[in-house]
SEGU-628234 format. One record per residue: residue number from 1; x, y, z of N, C-alpha, C, O in turn; residue in three letters. Coordinates in pm, 1 decimal, padded with zeros to 6 digits, m for minus. Layout:
! residues N
REC   i       nx       ny       nz      cax      cay      caz       cx       cy       cz       ox       oy       oz  aa
REC NUM        X        Y        Z        X        Y        Z        X        Y        Z        X        Y        Z ALA
...
***
This chain:
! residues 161
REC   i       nx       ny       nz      cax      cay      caz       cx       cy       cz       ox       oy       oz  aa
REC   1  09364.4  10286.3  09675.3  09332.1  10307.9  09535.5  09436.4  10238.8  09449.7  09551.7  10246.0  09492.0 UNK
REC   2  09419.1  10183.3  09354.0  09448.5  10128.8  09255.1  09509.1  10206.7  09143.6  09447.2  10207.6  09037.3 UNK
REC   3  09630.2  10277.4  09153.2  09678.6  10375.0  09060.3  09717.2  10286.0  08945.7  09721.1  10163.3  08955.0 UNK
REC   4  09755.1  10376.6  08801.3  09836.6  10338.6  08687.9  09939.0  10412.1  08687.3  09916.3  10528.7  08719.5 UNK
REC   5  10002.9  10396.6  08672.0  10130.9  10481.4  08668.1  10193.5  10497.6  08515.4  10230.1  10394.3  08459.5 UNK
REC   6  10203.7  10594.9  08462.3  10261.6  10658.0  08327.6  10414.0  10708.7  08357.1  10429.2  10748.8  08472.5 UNK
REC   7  10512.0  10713.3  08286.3  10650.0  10741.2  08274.3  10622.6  10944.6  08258.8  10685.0  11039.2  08306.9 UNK
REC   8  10498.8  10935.6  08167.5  10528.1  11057.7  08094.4  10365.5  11102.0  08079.2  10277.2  11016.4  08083.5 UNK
REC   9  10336.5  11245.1  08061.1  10137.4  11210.0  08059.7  10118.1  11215.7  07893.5  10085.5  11314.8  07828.0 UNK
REC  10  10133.2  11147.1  07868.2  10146.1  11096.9  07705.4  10107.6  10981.3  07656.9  10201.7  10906.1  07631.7 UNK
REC  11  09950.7  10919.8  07623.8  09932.8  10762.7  07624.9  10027.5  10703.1  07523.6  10103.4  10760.1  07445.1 UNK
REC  12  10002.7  10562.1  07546.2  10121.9  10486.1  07544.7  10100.7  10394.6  07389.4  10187.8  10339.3  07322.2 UNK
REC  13  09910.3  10406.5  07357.8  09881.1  10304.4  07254.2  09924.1  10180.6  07252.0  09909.2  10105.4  07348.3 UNK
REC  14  09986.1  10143.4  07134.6  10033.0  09970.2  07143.4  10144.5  09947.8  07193.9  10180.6  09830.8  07207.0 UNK
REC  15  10221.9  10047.5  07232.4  10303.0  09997.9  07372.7  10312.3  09986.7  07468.3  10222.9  10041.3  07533.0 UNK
REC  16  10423.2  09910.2  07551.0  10384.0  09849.0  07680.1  10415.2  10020.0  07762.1  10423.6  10126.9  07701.7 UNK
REC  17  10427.4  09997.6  07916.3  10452.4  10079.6  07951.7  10578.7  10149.0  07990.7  10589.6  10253.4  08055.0 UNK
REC  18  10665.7  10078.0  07943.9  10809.3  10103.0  07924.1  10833.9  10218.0  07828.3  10938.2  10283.3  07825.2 UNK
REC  19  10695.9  10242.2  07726.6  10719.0  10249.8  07620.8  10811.1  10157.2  07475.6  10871.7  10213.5  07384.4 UNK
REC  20  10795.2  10007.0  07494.5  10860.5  09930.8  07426.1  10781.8  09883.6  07333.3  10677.6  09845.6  07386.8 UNK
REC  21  10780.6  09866.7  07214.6  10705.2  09715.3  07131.0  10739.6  09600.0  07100.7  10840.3  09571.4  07035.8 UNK
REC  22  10638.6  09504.7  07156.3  10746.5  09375.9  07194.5  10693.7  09317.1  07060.8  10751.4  09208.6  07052.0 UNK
REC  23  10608.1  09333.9  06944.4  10643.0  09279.3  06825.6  10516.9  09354.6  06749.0  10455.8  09447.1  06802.6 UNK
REC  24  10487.8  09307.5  06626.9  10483.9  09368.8  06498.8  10336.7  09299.8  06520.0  10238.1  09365.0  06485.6 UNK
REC  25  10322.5  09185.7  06568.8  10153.8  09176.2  06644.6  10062.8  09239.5  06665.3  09952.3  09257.6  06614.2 UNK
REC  26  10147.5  09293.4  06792.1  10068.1  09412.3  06887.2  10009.4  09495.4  06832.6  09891.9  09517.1  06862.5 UNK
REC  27  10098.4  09593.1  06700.3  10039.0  09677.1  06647.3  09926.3  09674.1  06585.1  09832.1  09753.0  06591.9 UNK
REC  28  09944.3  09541.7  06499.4  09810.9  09491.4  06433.2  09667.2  09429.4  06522.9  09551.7  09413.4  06483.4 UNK
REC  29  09723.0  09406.6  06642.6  09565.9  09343.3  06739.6  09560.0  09519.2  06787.4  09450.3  09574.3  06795.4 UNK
REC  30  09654.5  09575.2  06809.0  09576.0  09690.7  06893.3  09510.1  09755.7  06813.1  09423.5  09815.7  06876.8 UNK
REC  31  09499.2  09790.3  06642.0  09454.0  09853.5  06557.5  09299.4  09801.7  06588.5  09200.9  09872.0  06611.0 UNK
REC  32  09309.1  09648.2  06582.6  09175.3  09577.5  06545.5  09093.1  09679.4  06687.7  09010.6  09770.6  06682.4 UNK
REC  33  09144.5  09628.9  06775.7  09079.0  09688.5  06912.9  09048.1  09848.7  06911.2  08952.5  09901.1  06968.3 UNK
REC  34  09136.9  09909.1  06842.7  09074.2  10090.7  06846.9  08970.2  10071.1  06707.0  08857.8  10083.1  06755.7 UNK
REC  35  08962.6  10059.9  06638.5  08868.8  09998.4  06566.9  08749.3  09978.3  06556.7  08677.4  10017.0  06464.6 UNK
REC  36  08706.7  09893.4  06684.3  08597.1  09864.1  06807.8  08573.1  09979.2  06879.2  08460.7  10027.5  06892.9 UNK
REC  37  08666.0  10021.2  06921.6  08688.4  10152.1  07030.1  08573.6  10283.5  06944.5  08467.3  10327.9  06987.7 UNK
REC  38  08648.8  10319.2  06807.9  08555.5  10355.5  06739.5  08390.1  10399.9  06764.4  08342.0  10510.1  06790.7 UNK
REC  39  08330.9  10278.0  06746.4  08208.0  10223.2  06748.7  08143.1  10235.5  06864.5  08024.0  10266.5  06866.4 UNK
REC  40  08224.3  10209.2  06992.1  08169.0  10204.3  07131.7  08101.4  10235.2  07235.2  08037.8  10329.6  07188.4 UNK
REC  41  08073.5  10227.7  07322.8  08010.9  10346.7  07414.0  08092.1  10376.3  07513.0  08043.0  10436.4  07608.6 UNK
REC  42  08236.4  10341.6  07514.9  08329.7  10382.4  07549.5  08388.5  10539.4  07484.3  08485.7  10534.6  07408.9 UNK
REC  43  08339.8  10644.6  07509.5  08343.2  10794.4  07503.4  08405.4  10852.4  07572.1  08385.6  10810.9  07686.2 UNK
REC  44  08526.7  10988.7  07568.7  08571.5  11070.7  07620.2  08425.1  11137.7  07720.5  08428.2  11133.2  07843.5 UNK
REC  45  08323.9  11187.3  07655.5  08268.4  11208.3  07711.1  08135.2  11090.9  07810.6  08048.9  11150.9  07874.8 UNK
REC  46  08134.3  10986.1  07811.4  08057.8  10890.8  07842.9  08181.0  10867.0  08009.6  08137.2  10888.4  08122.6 UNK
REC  47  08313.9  10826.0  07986.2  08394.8  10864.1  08093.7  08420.7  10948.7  08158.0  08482.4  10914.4  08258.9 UNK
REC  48  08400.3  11062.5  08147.5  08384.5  11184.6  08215.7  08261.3  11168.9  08271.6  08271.9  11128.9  08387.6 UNK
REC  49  08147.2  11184.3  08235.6  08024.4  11150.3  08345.4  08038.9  11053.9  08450.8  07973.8  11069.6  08554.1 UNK
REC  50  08129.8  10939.0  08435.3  08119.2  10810.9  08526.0  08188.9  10904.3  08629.6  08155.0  10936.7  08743.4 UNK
REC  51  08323.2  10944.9  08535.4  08428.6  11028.0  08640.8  08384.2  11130.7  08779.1  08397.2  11124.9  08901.4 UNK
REC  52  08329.7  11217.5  08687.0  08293.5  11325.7  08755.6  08123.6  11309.1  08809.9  08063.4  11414.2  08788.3 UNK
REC  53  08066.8  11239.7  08851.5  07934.3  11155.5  08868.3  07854.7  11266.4  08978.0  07907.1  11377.7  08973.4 UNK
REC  54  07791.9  11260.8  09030.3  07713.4  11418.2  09045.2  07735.9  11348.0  09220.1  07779.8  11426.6  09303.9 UNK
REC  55  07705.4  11209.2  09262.3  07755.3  11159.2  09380.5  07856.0  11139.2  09417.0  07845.4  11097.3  09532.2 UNK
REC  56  07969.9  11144.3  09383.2  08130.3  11204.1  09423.4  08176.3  11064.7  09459.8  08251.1  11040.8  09554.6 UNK
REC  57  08110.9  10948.1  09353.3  08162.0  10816.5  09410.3  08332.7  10802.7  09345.3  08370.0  10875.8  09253.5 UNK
REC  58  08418.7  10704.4  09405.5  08517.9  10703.9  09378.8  08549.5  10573.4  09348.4  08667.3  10558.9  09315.6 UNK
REC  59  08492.6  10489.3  09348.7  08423.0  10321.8  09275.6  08294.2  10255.5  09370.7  08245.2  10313.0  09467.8 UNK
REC  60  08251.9  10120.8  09318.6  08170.4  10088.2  09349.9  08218.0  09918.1  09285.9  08321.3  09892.5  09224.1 UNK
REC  61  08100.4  09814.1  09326.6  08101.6  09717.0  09273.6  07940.7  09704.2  09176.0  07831.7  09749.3  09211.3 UNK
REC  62  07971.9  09630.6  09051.0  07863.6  09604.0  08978.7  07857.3  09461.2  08944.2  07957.8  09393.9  08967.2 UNK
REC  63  07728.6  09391.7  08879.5  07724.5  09278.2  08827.2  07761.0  09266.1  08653.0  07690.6  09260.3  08552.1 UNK
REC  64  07874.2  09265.9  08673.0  07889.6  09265.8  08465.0  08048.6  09181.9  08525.4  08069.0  09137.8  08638.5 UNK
REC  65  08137.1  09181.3  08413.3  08236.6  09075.5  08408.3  08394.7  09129.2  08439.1  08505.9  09078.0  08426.1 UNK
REC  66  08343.1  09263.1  08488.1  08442.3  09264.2  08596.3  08426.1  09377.5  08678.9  08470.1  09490.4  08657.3 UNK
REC  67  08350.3  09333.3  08788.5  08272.7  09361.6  08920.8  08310.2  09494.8  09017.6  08246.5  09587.9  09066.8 UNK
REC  68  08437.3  09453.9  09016.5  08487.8  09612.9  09087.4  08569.0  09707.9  09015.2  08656.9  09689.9  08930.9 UNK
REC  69  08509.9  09837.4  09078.1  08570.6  09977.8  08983.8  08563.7  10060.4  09094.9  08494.2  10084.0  09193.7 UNK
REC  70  08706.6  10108.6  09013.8  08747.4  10198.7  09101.7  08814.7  10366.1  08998.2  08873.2  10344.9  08891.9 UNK
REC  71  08800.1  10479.4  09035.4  08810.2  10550.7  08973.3  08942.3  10657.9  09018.7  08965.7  10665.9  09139.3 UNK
REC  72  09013.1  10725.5  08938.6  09119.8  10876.8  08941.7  09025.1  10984.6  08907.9  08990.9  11003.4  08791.2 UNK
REC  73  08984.7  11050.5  08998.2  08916.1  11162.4  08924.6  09040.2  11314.1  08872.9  09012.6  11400.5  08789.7 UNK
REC  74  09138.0  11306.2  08932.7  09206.3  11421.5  08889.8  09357.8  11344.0  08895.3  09406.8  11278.4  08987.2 UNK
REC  75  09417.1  11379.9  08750.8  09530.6  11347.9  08745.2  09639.5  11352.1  08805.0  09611.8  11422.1  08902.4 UNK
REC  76  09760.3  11321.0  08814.6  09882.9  11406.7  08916.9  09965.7  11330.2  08907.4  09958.3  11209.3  08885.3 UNK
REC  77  10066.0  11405.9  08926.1  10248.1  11350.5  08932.8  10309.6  11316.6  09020.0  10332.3  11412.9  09093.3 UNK
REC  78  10356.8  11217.7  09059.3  10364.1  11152.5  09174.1  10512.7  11119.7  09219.4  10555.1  11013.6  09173.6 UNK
REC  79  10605.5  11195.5  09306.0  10712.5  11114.8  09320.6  10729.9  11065.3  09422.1  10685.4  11092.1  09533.6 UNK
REC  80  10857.6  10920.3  09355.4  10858.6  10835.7  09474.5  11028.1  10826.0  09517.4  11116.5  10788.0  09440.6 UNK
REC  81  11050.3  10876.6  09678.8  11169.7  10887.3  09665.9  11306.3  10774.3  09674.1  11321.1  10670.8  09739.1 UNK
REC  82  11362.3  10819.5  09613.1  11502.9  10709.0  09560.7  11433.2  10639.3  09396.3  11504.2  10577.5  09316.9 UNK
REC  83  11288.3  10666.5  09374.7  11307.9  10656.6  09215.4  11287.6  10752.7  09097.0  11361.1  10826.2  09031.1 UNK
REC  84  11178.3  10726.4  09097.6  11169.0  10884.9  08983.1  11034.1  10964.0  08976.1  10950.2  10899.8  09039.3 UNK
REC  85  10997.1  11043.7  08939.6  10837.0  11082.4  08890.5  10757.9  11009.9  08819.4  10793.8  10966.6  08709.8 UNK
REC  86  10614.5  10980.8  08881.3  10541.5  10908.0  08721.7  10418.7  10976.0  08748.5  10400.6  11015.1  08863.8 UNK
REC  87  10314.4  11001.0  08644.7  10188.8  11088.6  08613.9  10091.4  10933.7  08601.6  10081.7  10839.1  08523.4 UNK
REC  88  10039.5  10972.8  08713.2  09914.4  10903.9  08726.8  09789.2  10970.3  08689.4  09746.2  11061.2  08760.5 UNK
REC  89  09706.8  10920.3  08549.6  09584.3  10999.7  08465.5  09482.3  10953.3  08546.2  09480.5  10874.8  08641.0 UNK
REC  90  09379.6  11032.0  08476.8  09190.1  10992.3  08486.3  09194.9  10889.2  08471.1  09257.7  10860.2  08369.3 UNK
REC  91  09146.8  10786.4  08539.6  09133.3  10676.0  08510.9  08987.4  10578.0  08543.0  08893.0  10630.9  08601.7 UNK
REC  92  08982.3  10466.5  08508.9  08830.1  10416.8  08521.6  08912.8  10264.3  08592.2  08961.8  10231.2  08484.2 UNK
REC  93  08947.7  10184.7  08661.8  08970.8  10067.0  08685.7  08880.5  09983.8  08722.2  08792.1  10003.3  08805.6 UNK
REC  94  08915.5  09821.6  08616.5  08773.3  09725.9  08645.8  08868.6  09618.2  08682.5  08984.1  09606.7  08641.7 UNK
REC  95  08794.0  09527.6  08779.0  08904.5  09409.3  08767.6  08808.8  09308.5  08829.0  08693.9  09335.8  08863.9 UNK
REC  96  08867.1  09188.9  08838.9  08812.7  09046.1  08904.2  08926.5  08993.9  08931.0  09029.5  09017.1  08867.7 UNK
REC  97  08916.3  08918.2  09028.4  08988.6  08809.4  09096.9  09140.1  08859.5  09047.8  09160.6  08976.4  09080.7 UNK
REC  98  09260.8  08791.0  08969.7  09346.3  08871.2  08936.7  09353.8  08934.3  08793.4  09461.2  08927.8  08733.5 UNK
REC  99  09270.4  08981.2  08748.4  09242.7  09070.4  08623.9  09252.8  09169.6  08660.2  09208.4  09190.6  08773.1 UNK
REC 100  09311.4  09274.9  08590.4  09293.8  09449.8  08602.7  09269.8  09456.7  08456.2  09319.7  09381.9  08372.1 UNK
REC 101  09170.6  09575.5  08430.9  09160.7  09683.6  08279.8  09105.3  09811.1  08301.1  08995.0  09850.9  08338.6 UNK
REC 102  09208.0  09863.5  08268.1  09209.0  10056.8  08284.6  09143.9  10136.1  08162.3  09197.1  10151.1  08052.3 UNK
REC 103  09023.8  10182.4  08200.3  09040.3  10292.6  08080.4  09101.4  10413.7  08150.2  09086.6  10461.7  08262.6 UNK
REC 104  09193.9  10454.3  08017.0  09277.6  10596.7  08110.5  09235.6  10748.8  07965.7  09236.5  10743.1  07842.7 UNK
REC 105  09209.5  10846.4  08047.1  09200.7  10932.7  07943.3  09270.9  11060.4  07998.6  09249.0  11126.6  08100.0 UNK
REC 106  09396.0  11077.9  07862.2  09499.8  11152.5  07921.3  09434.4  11255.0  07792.0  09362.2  11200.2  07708.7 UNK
REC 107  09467.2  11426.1  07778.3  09419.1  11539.6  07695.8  09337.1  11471.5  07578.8  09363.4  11469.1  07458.5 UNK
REC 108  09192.9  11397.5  07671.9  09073.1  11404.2  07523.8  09123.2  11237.2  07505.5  09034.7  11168.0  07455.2 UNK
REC 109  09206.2  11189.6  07527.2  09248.4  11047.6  07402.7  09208.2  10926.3  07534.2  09213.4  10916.6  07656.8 UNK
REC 110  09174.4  10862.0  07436.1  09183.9  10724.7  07562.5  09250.8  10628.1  07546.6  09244.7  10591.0  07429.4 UNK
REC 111  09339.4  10542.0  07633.1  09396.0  10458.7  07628.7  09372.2  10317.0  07685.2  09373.6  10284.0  07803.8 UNK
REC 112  09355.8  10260.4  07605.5  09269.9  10099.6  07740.6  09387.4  10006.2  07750.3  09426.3  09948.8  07648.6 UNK
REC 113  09446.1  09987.5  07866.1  09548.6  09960.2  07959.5  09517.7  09818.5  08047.7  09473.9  09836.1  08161.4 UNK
REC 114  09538.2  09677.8  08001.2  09596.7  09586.7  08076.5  09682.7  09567.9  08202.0  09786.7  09507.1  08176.6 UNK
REC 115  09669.7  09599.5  08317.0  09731.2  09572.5  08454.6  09760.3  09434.9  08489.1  09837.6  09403.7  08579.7 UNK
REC 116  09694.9  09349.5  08412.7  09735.3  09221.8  08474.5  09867.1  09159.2  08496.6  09921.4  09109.9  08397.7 UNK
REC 117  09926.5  09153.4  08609.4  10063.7  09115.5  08658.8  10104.2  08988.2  08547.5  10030.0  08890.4  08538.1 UNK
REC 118  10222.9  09000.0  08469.5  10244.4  08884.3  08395.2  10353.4  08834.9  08499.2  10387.5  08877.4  08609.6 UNK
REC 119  10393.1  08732.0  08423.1  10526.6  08611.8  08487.9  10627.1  08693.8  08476.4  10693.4  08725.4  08575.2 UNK
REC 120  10655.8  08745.0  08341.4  10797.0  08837.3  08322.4  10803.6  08955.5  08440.7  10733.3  09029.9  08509.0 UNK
REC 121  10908.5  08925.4  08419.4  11008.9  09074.1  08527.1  10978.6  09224.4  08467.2  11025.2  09262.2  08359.7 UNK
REC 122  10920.1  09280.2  08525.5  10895.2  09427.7  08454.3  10921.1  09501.1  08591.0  10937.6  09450.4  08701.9 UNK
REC 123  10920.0  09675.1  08543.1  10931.2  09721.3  08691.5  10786.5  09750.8  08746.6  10681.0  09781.0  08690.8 UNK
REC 124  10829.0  09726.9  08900.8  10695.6  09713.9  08979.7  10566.2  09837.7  08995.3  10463.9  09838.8  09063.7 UNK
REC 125  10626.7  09940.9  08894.3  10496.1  10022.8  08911.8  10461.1  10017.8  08757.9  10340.5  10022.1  08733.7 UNK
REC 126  10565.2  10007.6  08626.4  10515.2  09986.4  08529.8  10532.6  09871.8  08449.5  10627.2  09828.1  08384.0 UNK
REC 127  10409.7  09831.9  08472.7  10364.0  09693.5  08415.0  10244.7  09662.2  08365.1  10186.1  09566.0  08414.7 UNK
REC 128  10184.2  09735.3  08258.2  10050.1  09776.0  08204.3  10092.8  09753.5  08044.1  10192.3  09801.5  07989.7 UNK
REC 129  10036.0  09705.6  08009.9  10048.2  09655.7  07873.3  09892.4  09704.1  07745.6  09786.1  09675.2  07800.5 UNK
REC 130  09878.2  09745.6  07648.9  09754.2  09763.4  07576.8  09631.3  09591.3  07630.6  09638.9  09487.0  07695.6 UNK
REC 131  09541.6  09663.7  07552.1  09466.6  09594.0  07542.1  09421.4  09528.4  07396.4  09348.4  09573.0  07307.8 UNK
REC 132  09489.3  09413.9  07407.6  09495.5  09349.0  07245.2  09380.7  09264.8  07215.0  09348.8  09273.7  07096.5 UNK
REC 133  09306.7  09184.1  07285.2  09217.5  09094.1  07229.7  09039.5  09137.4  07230.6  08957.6  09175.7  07314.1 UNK
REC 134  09040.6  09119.1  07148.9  08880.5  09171.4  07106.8  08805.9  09110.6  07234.3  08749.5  09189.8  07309.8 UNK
REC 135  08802.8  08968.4  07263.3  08704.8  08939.3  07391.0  08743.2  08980.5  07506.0  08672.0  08950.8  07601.9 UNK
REC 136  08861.0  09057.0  07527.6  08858.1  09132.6  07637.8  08811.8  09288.8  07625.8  08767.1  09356.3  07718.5 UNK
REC 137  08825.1  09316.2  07538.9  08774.4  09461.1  07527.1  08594.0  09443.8  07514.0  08504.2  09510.9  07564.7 UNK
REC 138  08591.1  09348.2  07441.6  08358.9  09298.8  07478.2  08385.3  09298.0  07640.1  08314.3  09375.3  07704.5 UNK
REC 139  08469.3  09227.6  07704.0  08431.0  09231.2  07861.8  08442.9  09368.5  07919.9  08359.5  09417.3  07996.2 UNK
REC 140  08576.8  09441.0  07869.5  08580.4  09568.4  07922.1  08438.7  09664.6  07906.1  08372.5  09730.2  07986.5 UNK
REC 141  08429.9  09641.6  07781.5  08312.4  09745.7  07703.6  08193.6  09725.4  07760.6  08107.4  09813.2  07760.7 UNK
REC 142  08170.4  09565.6  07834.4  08037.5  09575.6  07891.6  08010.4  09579.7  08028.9  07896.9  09601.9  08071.3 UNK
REC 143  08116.6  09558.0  08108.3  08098.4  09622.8  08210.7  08133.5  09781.0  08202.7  08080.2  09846.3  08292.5 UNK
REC 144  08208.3  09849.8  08117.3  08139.1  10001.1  08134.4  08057.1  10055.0  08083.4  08058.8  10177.7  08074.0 UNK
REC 145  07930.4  09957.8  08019.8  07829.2  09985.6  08010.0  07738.4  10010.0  08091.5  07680.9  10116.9  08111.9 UNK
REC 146  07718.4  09871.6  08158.5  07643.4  09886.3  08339.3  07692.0  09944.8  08445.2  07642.2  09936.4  08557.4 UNK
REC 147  07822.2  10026.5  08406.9  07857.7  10128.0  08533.4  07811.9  10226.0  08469.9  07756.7  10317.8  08530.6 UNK
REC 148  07820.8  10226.3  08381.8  07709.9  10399.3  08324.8  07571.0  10388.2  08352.7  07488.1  10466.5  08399.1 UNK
REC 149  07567.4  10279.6  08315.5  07365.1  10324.6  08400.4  07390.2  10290.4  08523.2  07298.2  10317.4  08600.5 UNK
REC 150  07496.3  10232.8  08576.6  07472.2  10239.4  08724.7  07499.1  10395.5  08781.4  07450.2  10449.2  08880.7 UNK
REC 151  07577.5  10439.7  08700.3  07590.8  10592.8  08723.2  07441.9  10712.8  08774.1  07372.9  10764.2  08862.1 UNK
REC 152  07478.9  10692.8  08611.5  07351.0  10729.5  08593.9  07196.3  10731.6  08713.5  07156.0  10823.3  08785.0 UNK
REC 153  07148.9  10610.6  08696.2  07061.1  10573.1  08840.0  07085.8  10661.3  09006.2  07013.0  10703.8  09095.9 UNK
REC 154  07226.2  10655.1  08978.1  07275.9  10694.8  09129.9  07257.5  10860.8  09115.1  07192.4  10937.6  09186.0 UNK
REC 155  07338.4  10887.4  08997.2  07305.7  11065.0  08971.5  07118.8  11100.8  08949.4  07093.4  11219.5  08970.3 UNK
REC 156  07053.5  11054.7  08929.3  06940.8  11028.9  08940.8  06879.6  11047.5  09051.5  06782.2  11120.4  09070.3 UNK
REC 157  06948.7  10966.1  09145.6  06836.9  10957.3  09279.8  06951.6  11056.7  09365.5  06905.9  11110.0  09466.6 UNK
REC 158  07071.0  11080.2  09338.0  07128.3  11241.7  09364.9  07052.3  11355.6  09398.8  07037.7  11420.4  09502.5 UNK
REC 159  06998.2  11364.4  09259.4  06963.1  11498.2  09180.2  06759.8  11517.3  09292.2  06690.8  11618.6  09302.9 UNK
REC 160  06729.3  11355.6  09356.4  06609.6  11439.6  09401.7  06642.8  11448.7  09530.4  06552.9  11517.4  09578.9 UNK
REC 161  06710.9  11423.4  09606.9  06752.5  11453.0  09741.3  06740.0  11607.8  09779.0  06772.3  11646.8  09891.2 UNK
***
């Protein structure tokens, strides 16, 4: 599984996962992006159905623009010894080739979380950055569109078994 790892169970918004802001940018693209978020079919409750899915899947692959998902259904604190504790949330993970994007929903809030390994030196479990650009959040947003009706479909043919 494909964890995220949090410092603290407290989302992080337009900071990285250090909890740092690396400029006065960020704040302003991540606004644009919750914004969108708004509007979406990206839902506290629309993620919870994928989450908790009536077939007890724990990912799957789909055809949208980023193919594999993988899911956290129950949160938890995780230590690792000789470093420290980190709280790994609910999470939704989509990725392709080397892309990662997390939706994470820590008490009710959601946070949409960039995994993609950059060049810079960060530490090796936290290295998750927001999600700043509008055409990645259309890619995020539409592949968790077609995992909800792929959901869906599957809880469907669940429910007549």
């Amino acid at each position: 599984m494909n964890n995220i790892y949090y410092e603290t169970d407290e989302i992080l918004a337009h900071k990285d996962a250090t909890k740092r802001i690396n400029s006065l940018l960020w704040k302003f693209l991540y606004k644009r992006v919750q914004r969108r978020l708004k509007n979406s079919i990206i839902t506290v409750e629309n993620i919870r159905k994928i989450i908790f899915n009536k077939h007890n899947s724990i990912g799957c692959s789909i055809d949208a623009p980023f193919p594999y998902v993988m899911f956290r259904r129950e949160p938890i604190w995780y230590f690792i010894s000789n470093e420290r504790e980190y709280y790994i949330p609910l999470s939704i993970g989509f990725s392709r080739a080397e892309v990662c994007y997390d939706i994470v929903l820590i008490d009710g809030e959601i946070d949409l979380r960039n995994k993609t390994i950059s060049k810079k030196p960060l530490d090796k479990r936290l290295y998750h950055t927001p999600i700043l650009f509008l055409r990645n959040f259309q890619w995020l947003e539409e592949s968790f569109k077609v995992l909800l009706e792929h959901i869906q479909k599957e809880d469907e043919k669940a429910l007549k078994r």
